[in-house]
Steps between C-alpha positions, in 0.01 A plus 500: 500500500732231522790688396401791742518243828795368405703851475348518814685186642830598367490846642452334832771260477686792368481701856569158679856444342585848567413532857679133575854728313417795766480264763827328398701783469378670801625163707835531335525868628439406866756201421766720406442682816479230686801310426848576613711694212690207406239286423431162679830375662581191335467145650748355742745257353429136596789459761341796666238270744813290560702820592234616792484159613912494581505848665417452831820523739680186524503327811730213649374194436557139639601226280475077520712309336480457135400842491185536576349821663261424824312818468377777274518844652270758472560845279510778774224753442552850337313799527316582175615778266404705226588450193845686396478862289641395144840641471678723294892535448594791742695778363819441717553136386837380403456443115437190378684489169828430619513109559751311406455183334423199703781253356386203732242668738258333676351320229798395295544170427840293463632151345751515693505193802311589814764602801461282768243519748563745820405515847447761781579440811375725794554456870550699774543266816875403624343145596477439083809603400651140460178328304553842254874433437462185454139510262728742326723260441334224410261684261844665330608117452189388272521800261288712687614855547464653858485880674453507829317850574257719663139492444514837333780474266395106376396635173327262249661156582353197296437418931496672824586292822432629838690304789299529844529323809182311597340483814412192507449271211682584118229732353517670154336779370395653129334825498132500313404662288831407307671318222368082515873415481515636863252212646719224306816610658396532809302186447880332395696677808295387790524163364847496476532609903387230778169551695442317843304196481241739625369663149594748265520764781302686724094537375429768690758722342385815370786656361921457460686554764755713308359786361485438099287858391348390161491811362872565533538142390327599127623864497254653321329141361830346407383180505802353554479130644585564869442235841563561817701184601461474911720253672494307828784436752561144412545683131736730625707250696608319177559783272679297221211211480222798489714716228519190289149398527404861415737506172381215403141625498560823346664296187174273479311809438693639251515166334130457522409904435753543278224638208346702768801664645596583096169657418538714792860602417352636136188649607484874581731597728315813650367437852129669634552841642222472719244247641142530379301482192488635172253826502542643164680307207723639260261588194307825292387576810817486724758510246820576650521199818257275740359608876595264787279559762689445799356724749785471776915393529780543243565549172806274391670533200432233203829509386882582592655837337548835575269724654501835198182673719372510832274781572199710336204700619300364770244739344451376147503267278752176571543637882829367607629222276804388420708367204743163447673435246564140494704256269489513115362816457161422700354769706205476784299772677339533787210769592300650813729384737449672842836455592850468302804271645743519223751810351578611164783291347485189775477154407250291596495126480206337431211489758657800671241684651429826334240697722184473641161442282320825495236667349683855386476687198209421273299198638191349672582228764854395616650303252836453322544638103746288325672546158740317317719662135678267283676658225359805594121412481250430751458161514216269660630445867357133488742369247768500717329422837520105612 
Protein backbone atom coordinates (compact mmCIF):
# COMPACT_ATOMS: atom_id res chain seq x y z
CA UNK A 1 0.00 0.00 0.00
CA UNK A 2 2.70 2.15 0.86
CA UNK A 3 4.64 1.57 -2.14
CA UNK A 4 1.43 2.00 -4.33
CA UNK A 5 0.87 5.87 -2.86
CA UNK A 6 4.10 6.71 -3.30
CA UNK A 7 4.31 5.79 -7.25
CA UNK A 8 1.44 7.77 -7.04
CA UNK A 9 3.34 10.94 -5.76
CA UNK A 10 6.09 10.63 -8.19
CA UNK A 11 3.85 10.33 -11.17
CA UNK A 12 2.41 13.61 -10.08
CA UNK A 13 5.53 15.41 -9.62
CA UNK A 14 6.41 13.78 -12.82
CA UNK A 15 3.56 15.84 -14.91
CA UNK A 16 4.52 19.01 -12.81
CA UNK A 17 8.23 19.23 -14.10
CA UNK A 18 7.08 18.65 -17.51
CA UNK A 19 4.40 21.16 -17.85
CA UNK A 20 6.84 23.97 -15.99
CA UNK A 21 9.53 22.77 -19.53
CA UNK A 22 6.30 23.44 -21.89
CA UNK A 23 5.71 26.55 -20.28
CA UNK A 24 9.38 27.60 -20.55
CA UNK A 25 9.89 26.91 -23.93
CA UNK A 26 6.68 28.26 -25.10
CA UNK A 27 7.88 31.84 -23.40
CA UNK A 28 11.12 31.57 -25.27
CA UNK A 29 9.13 31.20 -28.60
CA UNK A 30 7.12 34.41 -28.07
CA UNK A 31 10.66 35.93 -26.96
CA UNK A 32 12.23 35.21 -30.09
CA UNK A 33 9.38 36.87 -31.74
CA UNK A 34 9.33 39.47 -29.73
CA UNK A 35 12.74 40.74 -29.75
CA UNK A 36 14.41 42.65 -32.50
CA UNK A 37 16.72 40.21 -34.81
CA UNK A 38 19.82 41.35 -33.34
CA UNK A 39 19.16 40.64 -30.02
CA UNK A 40 19.09 43.28 -27.16
CA UNK A 41 21.18 46.36 -28.26
CA UNK A 42 23.92 46.58 -25.94
CA UNK A 43 24.33 49.18 -23.12
CA UNK A 44 25.48 52.70 -23.71
CA UNK A 45 29.07 53.39 -22.88
CA UNK A 46 29.51 55.44 -19.67
CA UNK A 47 30.44 58.85 -21.38
CA UNK A 48 27.17 58.42 -23.15
CA UNK A 49 24.87 60.44 -20.21
CA UNK A 50 27.73 62.96 -20.35
CA UNK A 51 27.44 63.13 -24.23
CA UNK A 52 23.44 64.11 -24.15
CA UNK A 53 24.10 66.41 -21.47
CA UNK A 54 26.76 68.62 -23.85
CA UNK A 55 24.50 68.56 -26.97
CA UNK A 56 22.32 71.21 -26.65
CA UNK A 57 23.33 74.28 -29.01
CA UNK A 58 25.82 76.44 -27.51
CA UNK A 59 24.89 79.76 -26.61
CA UNK A 60 26.98 83.04 -25.81
CA UNK A 61 27.64 83.32 -22.51
CA UNK A 62 28.79 86.19 -20.12
CA UNK A 63 31.84 85.87 -18.11
CA UNK A 64 33.27 87.71 -14.57
CA UNK A 65 36.49 87.91 -13.94
CA UNK A 66 38.46 84.98 -12.90
CA UNK A 67 36.36 83.11 -15.11
CA UNK A 68 33.49 82.45 -13.75
CA UNK A 69 30.19 81.90 -15.78
CA UNK A 70 27.00 84.05 -14.33
CA UNK A 71 24.47 81.76 -15.81
CA UNK A 72 23.63 78.28 -17.00
CA UNK A 73 21.55 78.18 -20.15
CA UNK A 74 18.94 76.03 -20.90
CA UNK A 75 19.16 72.98 -23.70
CA UNK A 76 16.63 74.13 -26.45
CA UNK A 77 13.86 71.59 -26.86
CA UNK A 78 13.68 68.96 -29.74
CA UNK A 79 10.94 67.25 -31.16
CA UNK A 80 10.96 63.54 -30.28
CA UNK A 81 11.92 60.86 -32.80
CA UNK A 82 11.83 57.37 -33.50
CA UNK A 83 14.32 55.34 -33.10
CA UNK A 84 16.67 54.97 -36.38
CA UNK A 85 16.15 51.62 -38.86
CA UNK A 86 19.51 49.62 -38.23
CA UNK A 87 21.62 50.04 -41.23
CA UNK A 88 23.12 48.04 -43.72
CA UNK A 89 26.17 48.90 -46.12
CA UNK A 90 24.39 50.06 -49.40
CA UNK A 91 25.43 48.47 -52.53
CA UNK A 92 26.89 51.69 -54.18
CA UNK A 93 29.37 52.46 -51.34
CA UNK A 94 32.88 53.38 -52.11
CA UNK A 95 34.83 50.26 -50.78
CA UNK A 96 36.28 50.30 -47.72
CA UNK A 97 39.45 48.27 -48.13
CA UNK A 98 41.53 50.75 -49.59
CA UNK A 99 42.91 52.92 -46.58
CA UNK A 100 46.05 53.84 -46.30
CA UNK A 101 47.89 53.61 -43.21
CA UNK A 102 47.47 56.28 -40.66
CA UNK A 103 51.33 57.13 -39.99
CA UNK A 104 50.46 59.89 -37.31
CA UNK A 105 46.59 60.22 -37.61
CA UNK A 106 44.55 61.49 -35.18
CA UNK A 107 45.62 59.44 -32.44
CA UNK A 108 49.35 59.26 -32.94
CA UNK A 109 51.41 60.19 -30.39
CA UNK A 110 54.97 61.99 -30.55
CA UNK A 111 58.20 62.64 -28.22
CA UNK A 112 58.98 65.11 -30.05
CA UNK A 113 58.66 68.91 -28.06
CA UNK A 114 55.23 70.46 -28.23
CA UNK A 115 55.17 73.50 -31.02
CA UNK A 116 54.35 76.51 -29.46
CA UNK A 117 51.05 77.54 -28.56
CA UNK A 118 48.81 79.41 -31.42
CA UNK A 119 46.21 81.89 -31.56
CA UNK A 120 43.25 82.95 -33.83
CA UNK A 121 42.43 86.08 -34.28
CA UNK A 122 39.02 87.13 -35.88
CA UNK A 123 37.64 90.59 -36.40
CA UNK A 124 35.73 92.22 -38.74
CA UNK A 125 35.33 95.99 -37.58
CA UNK A 126 37.86 98.80 -39.10
CA UNK A 127 37.63 100.50 -35.48
CA UNK A 128 39.92 97.20 -34.20
CA UNK A 129 42.33 97.07 -36.61
CA UNK A 130 45.13 98.79 -34.47
CA UNK A 131 44.49 96.69 -30.95
CA UNK A 132 44.79 93.42 -33.63
CA UNK A 133 48.17 94.55 -35.09
CA UNK A 134 49.42 95.33 -32.24
CA UNK A 135 47.97 91.98 -29.92
CA UNK A 136 49.59 90.37 -32.89
CA UNK A 137 52.54 91.70 -32.10
CA UNK A 138 52.92 91.48 -28.78
CA UNK A 139 51.66 87.85 -28.56
CA UNK A 140 54.44 87.02 -31.55
CA UNK A 141 57.06 88.61 -28.97
CA UNK A 142 56.42 86.03 -25.95
CA UNK A 143 56.63 82.87 -28.13
CA UNK A 144 53.20 82.77 -28.96
CA UNK A 145 52.34 82.10 -32.56
CA UNK A 146 49.55 84.31 -34.17
CA UNK A 147 46.95 84.12 -37.45
CA UNK A 148 44.83 86.65 -37.77
CA UNK A 149 41.65 85.14 -39.70
CA UNK A 150 38.09 84.70 -40.38
CA UNK A 151 35.74 82.94 -38.20
CA UNK A 152 35.36 80.20 -40.75
CA UNK A 153 38.78 79.39 -41.74
CA UNK A 154 40.27 79.61 -37.75
CA UNK A 155 40.69 75.95 -37.74
CA UNK A 156 41.71 74.22 -34.44
CA UNK A 157 43.87 76.92 -32.68
CA UNK A 158 45.10 75.95 -29.06
CA UNK A 159 42.68 79.65 -28.73
CA UNK A 160 40.22 81.61 -30.62
CA UNK A 161 40.00 85.47 -29.93
CA UNK A 162 37.17 87.49 -31.13
CA UNK A 163 37.85 91.41 -31.06
CA UNK A 164 34.41 93.41 -30.72
CA UNK A 165 33.71 96.83 -29.94
CA UNK A 166 31.60 97.26 -26.77
CA UNK A 167 28.82 99.35 -26.24
CA UNK A 168 29.39 100.37 -23.25
CA UNK A 169 31.47 98.74 -20.65
CA UNK A 170 34.52 95.87 -21.74
CA UNK A 171 32.33 92.69 -21.87
CA UNK A 172 33.60 89.16 -22.79
CA UNK A 173 31.94 86.32 -23.94
CA UNK A 174 32.51 82.21 -23.99
CA UNK A 175 29.96 80.24 -25.71
CA UNK A 176 28.22 77.33 -23.35
CA UNK A 177 27.98 74.54 -23.79
CA UNK A 178 31.83 74.53 -24.58
CA UNK A 179 35.32 73.60 -23.62
CA UNK A 180 35.98 74.99 -19.50
CA UNK A 181 39.19 76.55 -20.87
CA UNK A 182 36.81 79.06 -22.64
CA UNK A 183 35.38 80.56 -19.14
CA UNK A 184 39.16 80.90 -17.82
CA UNK A 185 40.21 82.92 -20.74
CA UNK A 186 37.67 84.97 -20.91
CA UNK A 187 37.76 85.12 -17.17
CA UNK A 188 41.83 86.33 -17.76
CA UNK A 189 40.93 88.88 -20.79
CA UNK A 190 38.32 91.01 -19.19
CA UNK A 191 40.60 91.37 -16.37
CA UNK A 192 43.32 92.46 -18.24
CA UNK A 193 40.97 95.47 -19.94
CA UNK A 194 39.75 98.50 -17.56
CA UNK A 195 36.06 98.69 -16.43
CA UNK A 196 34.54 102.09 -15.16
CA UNK A 197 34.43 102.49 -11.56
CA UNK A 198 30.88 101.58 -12.25
CA UNK A 199 31.10 97.50 -12.28
CA UNK A 200 32.04 94.86 -14.45
CA UNK A 201 29.62 96.17 -17.15
CA UNK A 202 26.19 96.54 -17.91
CA UNK A 203 23.69 93.85 -15.74
CA UNK A 204 21.06 94.05 -17.82
CA UNK A 205 22.91 92.76 -20.81
CA UNK A 206 21.46 89.94 -22.52
CA UNK A 207 23.68 89.19 -25.17
CA UNK A 208 27.19 90.58 -27.13
CA UNK A 209 26.96 93.24 -29.03
CA UNK A 210 29.00 91.68 -31.88
CA UNK A 211 27.52 88.82 -33.19
CA UNK A 212 29.80 85.69 -31.96
CA UNK A 213 27.33 82.51 -33.50
CA UNK A 214 28.45 79.59 -31.22
CA UNK A 215 27.85 77.11 -33.47
CA UNK A 216 30.17 78.48 -36.15
CA UNK A 217 32.50 79.20 -33.28
CA UNK A 218 32.80 75.05 -32.52
CA UNK A 219 32.24 73.96 -36.15
CA UNK A 220 30.74 70.93 -35.73
CA UNK A 221 31.67 70.64 -31.63
CA UNK A 222 35.25 71.72 -32.09
CA UNK A 223 35.65 72.66 -28.84
CA UNK A 224 38.21 74.83 -29.43
CA UNK A 225 38.80 77.49 -26.52
CA UNK A 226 37.21 80.60 -28.11
CA UNK A 227 36.05 84.34 -26.17
CA UNK A 228 34.58 86.95 -27.53
CA UNK A 229 36.83 89.84 -26.25
CA UNK A 230 34.46 93.23 -26.48
CA UNK A 231 36.18 96.50 -25.98
CA UNK A 232 35.19 100.00 -24.90
CA UNK A 233 36.22 103.41 -26.37
CA UNK A 234 38.59 104.38 -23.69
CA UNK A 235 40.14 100.72 -24.84
CA UNK A 236 40.29 101.66 -28.23
CA UNK A 237 41.80 105.09 -27.67
CA UNK A 238 45.06 103.55 -26.30
CA UNK A 239 45.56 100.69 -28.55
CA UNK A 240 49.19 99.88 -27.47
CA UNK A 241 48.34 99.85 -23.47
CA UNK A 242 45.11 97.50 -24.31
CA UNK A 243 47.27 95.13 -26.83
CA UNK A 244 49.79 94.73 -24.08
CA UNK A 245 47.46 94.09 -21.33
CA UNK A 246 45.73 91.53 -23.59
CA UNK A 247 49.20 89.64 -24.44
CA UNK A 248 50.00 89.58 -21.31
CA UNK A 249 46.83 87.74 -20.31
CA UNK A 250 46.78 85.33 -23.02
CA UNK A 251 50.50 84.17 -21.79
CA UNK A 252 49.11 83.75 -18.08
CA UNK A 253 46.78 81.25 -19.43
CA UNK A 254 48.96 79.32 -21.24
CA UNK A 255 51.32 79.38 -18.35
CA UNK A 256 48.64 78.38 -15.96
CA UNK A 257 46.66 75.83 -18.64
CA UNK A 258 49.54 74.73 -20.04
CA UNK A 259 48.48 70.71 -19.15
CA UNK A 260 45.09 71.53 -20.36
CA UNK A 261 45.88 73.16 -23.61
CA UNK A 262 48.40 69.80 -24.18
CA UNK A 263 45.74 67.26 -23.47
CA UNK A 264 43.60 68.93 -25.88
CA UNK A 265 46.29 69.14 -28.60
CA UNK A 266 46.57 65.00 -28.30
CA UNK A 267 43.08 64.13 -27.92
CA UNK A 268 41.00 63.19 -31.00
CA UNK A 269 41.11 65.52 -33.45
CA UNK A 270 37.66 64.79 -35.19
CA UNK A 271 35.06 67.50 -34.49
CA UNK A 272 30.91 66.54 -34.00
CA UNK A 273 29.14 66.50 -37.29
CA UNK A 274 26.03 67.42 -35.85
CA UNK A 275 24.42 68.71 -32.58
CA UNK A 276 22.29 66.26 -30.63
CA UNK A 277 22.51 63.05 -28.88
CA UNK A 278 23.61 59.71 -29.38
CA UNK A 279 20.44 57.47 -30.65
CA UNK A 280 21.95 54.23 -31.51
CA UNK A 281 25.64 53.26 -30.48
CA UNK A 282 28.00 51.50 -32.49
CA UNK A 283 27.49 47.71 -31.37
CA UNK A 284 25.84 43.91 -32.59
CA UNK A 285 23.04 45.76 -33.08
CA UNK A 286 24.26 48.85 -35.10
CA UNK A 287 27.49 47.64 -36.22
CA UNK A 288 28.76 49.74 -38.87
CA UNK A 289 28.45 53.73 -37.05
CA UNK A 290 26.29 55.76 -34.24
CA UNK A 291 22.80 57.92 -34.92
CA UNK A 292 22.94 61.64 -34.00
CA UNK A 293 19.67 62.77 -33.65
CA UNK A 294 19.71 66.17 -34.75
CA UNK A 295 16.40 66.79 -36.16
CA UNK A 296 17.17 70.25 -37.96
CA UNK A 297 20.54 72.46 -39.46
CA UNK A 298 23.80 71.17 -40.97
CA UNK A 299 25.82 68.47 -41.21
CA UNK A 300 29.60 69.63 -40.92
CA UNK A 301 32.32 67.62 -41.66
CA UNK A 302 34.49 66.01 -38.64
CA UNK A 303 37.50 66.24 -40.38
CA UNK A 304 39.51 68.06 -43.34
CA UNK A 305 40.15 65.86 -46.68
CA UNK A 306 38.74 65.27 -49.79
CA UNK A 307 35.29 64.77 -50.56
CA UNK A 308 35.53 60.87 -52.80
CA UNK A 309 31.31 60.80 -52.78
CA UNK A 310 28.55 63.05 -52.67
CA UNK A 311 25.34 61.66 -53.80
CA UNK A 312 23.12 58.32 -53.56
CA UNK A 313 19.47 57.39 -53.70
CA UNK A 314 17.11 59.46 -51.91
CA UNK A 315 15.07 56.23 -52.16
CA UNK A 316 17.09 53.64 -50.32
CA UNK A 317 19.24 52.76 -48.09
CA UNK A 318 22.05 55.63 -46.99
CA UNK A 319 19.78 58.40 -48.95
CA UNK A 320 22.20 61.05 -49.89
CA UNK A 321 25.48 60.81 -48.00
CA UNK A 322 28.62 61.73 -48.67
CA UNK A 323 32.28 60.58 -48.28
CA UNK A 324 35.74 62.44 -46.82
CA UNK A 325 38.64 61.23 -46.86
CA UNK A 326 40.61 62.91 -44.28
CA UNK A 327 44.36 62.75 -43.07
CA UNK A 328 46.26 59.46 -42.51
CA UNK A 329 44.18 57.28 -44.23
CA UNK A 330 40.92 58.02 -42.01
CA UNK A 331 37.65 58.08 -43.71
CA UNK A 332 34.05 59.46 -42.31
CA UNK A 333 30.50 59.07 -43.68
CA UNK A 334 27.65 60.72 -43.50
CA UNK A 335 23.90 59.31 -44.20
CA UNK A 336 20.15 60.55 -44.80
CA UNK A 337 21.06 63.84 -45.52
CA UNK A 338 18.16 65.79 -47.17
CA UNK A 339 20.35 67.97 -48.84
CA UNK A 340 24.13 67.74 -50.23
CA UNK A 341 26.55 71.02 -50.30
CA UNK A 342 29.75 69.53 -51.38
CA UNK A 343 31.13 67.92 -55.07
CA UNK A 344 33.05 64.94 -55.87
CA UNK A 345 36.82 65.58 -55.52
CA UNK A 346 36.51 69.10 -53.35
CA UNK A 347 38.25 69.69 -50.26
CA UNK A 348 36.74 70.45 -47.31
CA UNK A 349 38.33 71.82 -44.21
CA UNK A 350 37.18 70.84 -41.13
CA UNK A 351 33.72 71.97 -39.83
CA UNK A 352 32.74 72.72 -43.42
CA UNK A 353 29.27 72.26 -43.70
CA UNK A 354 28.29 69.27 -45.69
CA UNK A 355 24.38 69.34 -46.19
CA UNK A 356 21.40 69.46 -44.41
CA UNK A 357 20.27 66.65 -41.70
CA UNK A 358 17.64 64.60 -43.32
CA UNK A 359 15.80 61.68 -42.96
CA UNK A 360 16.31 59.93 -46.68
CA UNK A 361 16.98 56.54 -47.58
CA UNK A 362 16.34 53.91 -44.95
CA UNK A 363 15.35 55.58 -41.59
CA UNK A 364 12.76 56.51 -38.90
CA UNK A 365 13.08 60.14 -37.57
CA UNK A 366 15.52 62.84 -38.89
CA UNK A 367 18.76 62.15 -37.74
CA UNK A 368 22.39 62.09 -38.96
CA UNK A 369 24.26 58.38 -39.69
CA UNK A 370 27.88 58.70 -39.07
CA UNK A 371 30.79 56.30 -39.87
CA UNK A 372 34.28 56.42 -39.43
CA UNK A 373 37.19 53.51 -41.40
CA UNK A 374 40.62 53.32 -40.15
CA UNK A 375 42.74 51.02 -41.99
CA UNK A 376 39.95 50.02 -43.83
CA UNK A 377 37.60 48.84 -40.95
CA UNK A 378 34.69 50.30 -39.38
CA UNK A 379 35.68 51.68 -36.41
CA UNK A 380 33.67 52.93 -33.20
CA UNK A 381 32.91 56.69 -34.07
CA UNK A 382 33.42 57.59 -30.27
CA UNK A 383 37.09 56.92 -30.16
CA UNK A 384 37.92 59.70 -32.01
CA UNK A 385 35.18 62.21 -30.95
CA UNK A 386 36.35 64.86 -28.03
Amino acid sequence: MKRRSRRRGLGWLGRALTGLALGAGLGAIALAFLLPAGGSPPPPPPHAAALDGTASPARPMRASGGGAAEAAVASAARPPSRAPARQAPPLDAPPVLDARSLGGGPRGTSSSPPAPFTVALVTGDPRLDAVAGLLGEALRTRGIGVRSTSLEAAGRPDALIALGAAAGAAEAWHCEPGPQQSAVLAGRLLDAVDRPAGGPGAAAAEGPATAFPCEAVHAGRARVPAVLLELPETALADAARTAAAVAAAVSKYFDEERAAVLAARSAPRLVWPASGPVTSHFGPSHPLGIDIGQWLGPVRAATEGTVSFAGGDACCSYGLYVVVDGPGGLRTLYAHLSSIAVKQGQRVRQGQVLGQVGCTGTCFGTHLHFEVVEDGRRQDPMQYLP
